[in-house]
C-alpha positions as CSV (number, residue, x, y, z in Angstrom):
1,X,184.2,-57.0,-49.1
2,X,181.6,-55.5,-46.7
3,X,179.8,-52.6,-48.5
4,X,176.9,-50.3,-46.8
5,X,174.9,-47.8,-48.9
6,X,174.5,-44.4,-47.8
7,X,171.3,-42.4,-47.9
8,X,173.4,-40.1,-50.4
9,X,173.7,-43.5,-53.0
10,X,177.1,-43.4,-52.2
11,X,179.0,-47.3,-51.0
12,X,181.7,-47.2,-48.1
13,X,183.8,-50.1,-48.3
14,X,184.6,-51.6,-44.9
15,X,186.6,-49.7,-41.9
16,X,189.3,-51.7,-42.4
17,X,189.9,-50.9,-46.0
18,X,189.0,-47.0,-45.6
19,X,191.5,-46.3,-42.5
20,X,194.4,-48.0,-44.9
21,X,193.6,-45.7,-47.5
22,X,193.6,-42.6,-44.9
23,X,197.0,-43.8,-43.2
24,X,199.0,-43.5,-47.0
25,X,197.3,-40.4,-47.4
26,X,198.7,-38.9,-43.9
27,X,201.5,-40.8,-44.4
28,X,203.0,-40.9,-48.2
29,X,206.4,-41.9,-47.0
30,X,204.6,-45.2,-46.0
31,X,203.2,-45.7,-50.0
32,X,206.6,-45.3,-51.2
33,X,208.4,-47.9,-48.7
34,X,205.6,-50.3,-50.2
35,X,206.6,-50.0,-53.8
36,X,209.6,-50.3,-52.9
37,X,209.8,-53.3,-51.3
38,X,207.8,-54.8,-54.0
39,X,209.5,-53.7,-56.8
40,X,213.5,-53.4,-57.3
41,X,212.7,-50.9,-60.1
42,X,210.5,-48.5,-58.6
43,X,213.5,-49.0,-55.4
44,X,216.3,-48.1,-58.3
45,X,214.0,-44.9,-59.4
46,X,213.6,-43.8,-56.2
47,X,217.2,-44.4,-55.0
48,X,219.4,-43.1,-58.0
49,X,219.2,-39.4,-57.0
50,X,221.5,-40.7,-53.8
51,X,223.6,-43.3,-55.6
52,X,224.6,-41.4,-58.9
53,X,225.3,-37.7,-59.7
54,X,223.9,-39.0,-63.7
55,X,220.0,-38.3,-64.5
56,X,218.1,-41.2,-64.3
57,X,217.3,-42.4,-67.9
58,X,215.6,-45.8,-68.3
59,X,216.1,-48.0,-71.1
60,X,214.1,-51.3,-71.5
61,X,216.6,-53.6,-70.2
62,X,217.0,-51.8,-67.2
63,X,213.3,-53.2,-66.1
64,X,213.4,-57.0,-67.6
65,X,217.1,-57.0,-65.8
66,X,214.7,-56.1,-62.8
67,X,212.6,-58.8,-63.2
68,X,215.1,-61.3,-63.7
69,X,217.0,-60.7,-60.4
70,X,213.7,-60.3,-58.5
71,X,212.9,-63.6,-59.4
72,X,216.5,-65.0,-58.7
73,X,216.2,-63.5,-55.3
74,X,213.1,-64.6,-54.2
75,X,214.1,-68.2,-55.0
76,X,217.3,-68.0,-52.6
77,X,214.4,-66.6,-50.4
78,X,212.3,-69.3,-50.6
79,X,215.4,-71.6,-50.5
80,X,214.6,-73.1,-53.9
81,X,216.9,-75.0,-56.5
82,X,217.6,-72.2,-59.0
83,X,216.3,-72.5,-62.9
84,X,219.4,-71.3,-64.6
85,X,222.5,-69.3,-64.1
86,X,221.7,-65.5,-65.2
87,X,224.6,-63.9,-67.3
88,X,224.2,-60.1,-68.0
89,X,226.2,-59.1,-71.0
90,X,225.6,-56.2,-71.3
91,X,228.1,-53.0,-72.2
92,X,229.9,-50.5,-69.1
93,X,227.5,-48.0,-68.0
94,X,224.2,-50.0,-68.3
95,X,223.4,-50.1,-64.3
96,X,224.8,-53.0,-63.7
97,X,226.6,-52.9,-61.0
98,X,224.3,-50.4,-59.1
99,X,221.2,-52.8,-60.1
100,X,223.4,-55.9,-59.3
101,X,226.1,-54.7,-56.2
102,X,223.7,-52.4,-54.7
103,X,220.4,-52.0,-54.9
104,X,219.5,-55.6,-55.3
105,X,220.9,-56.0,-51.7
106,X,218.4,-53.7,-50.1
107,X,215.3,-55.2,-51.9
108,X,216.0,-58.6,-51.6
109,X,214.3,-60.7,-49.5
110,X,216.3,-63.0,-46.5
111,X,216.2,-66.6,-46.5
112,X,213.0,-67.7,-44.6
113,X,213.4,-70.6,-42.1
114,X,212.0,-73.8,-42.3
C-alpha cells in the first residue's frame, strides 16, 4: 500500500483506496449489497422485515446453519464433488425453510463455467 505523509503527520493511503471509502459513504446502499452477498446471515437480517411479519430473533443455530449452506453452495458453485449430505433436524419454526427455500436462493452463487 502506497502511503504519503502530510506536513500535518497525518498518512493518506493511496487514491484508490480513499475514493472506495468515499463512494460507501455517499452511497450506503452499496455497503449493504456487499455484506450481503458475502454473507447469507447478514442477507437473512437484512431481509426478514420483508419475508416474515415475526421479529427477527437469532438463536445460535441460525448462524452455523448459515455457514453450512454457504459452504454447500459455493461447492455446487465451484462445481465440486460435495463432502457430505447436510440434514437439518431441527423443530417447525427454526428458519428453515426461509434460510433453506428462500434466502439461500438469492445469495448463492451460479455455477461458474469451465
Amino acid at each position: 500500500m502506497k502511503r504519503v505523509r502530510l506536513n500535518n503527520g497525518v498518512t493518506k493511503t493511496d487514491d484508490v483506496k480513499e475514493s472506495k471509502i468515499l463512494q460507501i459513504l455517499s452511497h450506503p446502499d452499496l455497503a449493504i449489497r456487499e455484506l450481503n452477498n458475502r454473507s447469507l446471515f447478514h442477507f437473512l437480517e437484512w431481509a426478514w422485515p420483508e419475508i416474515s411479519t415475526q421479529p427477527f430473533v437469532s438463536n445460535w443455530h441460525i448462524p452455523y446453519l448459515c455457514g453450512e449452506l454457504e459452504q454447500i453452495a459455493n461447492r455446487v458453485g465451484e462445481r465440486k464433488k460435495k463432502k457430505y449430505d447436510l440434514l437439518i433436524n431441527i423443530p417447525p419454526g427454526s428458519t428453515k425453510t426461509i434460510l433453506c427455500s428462500i434466502c439461500l436462493l438469492y445469495t448463492s452463487p451460479s455455477p461458474r463455467d469451465s
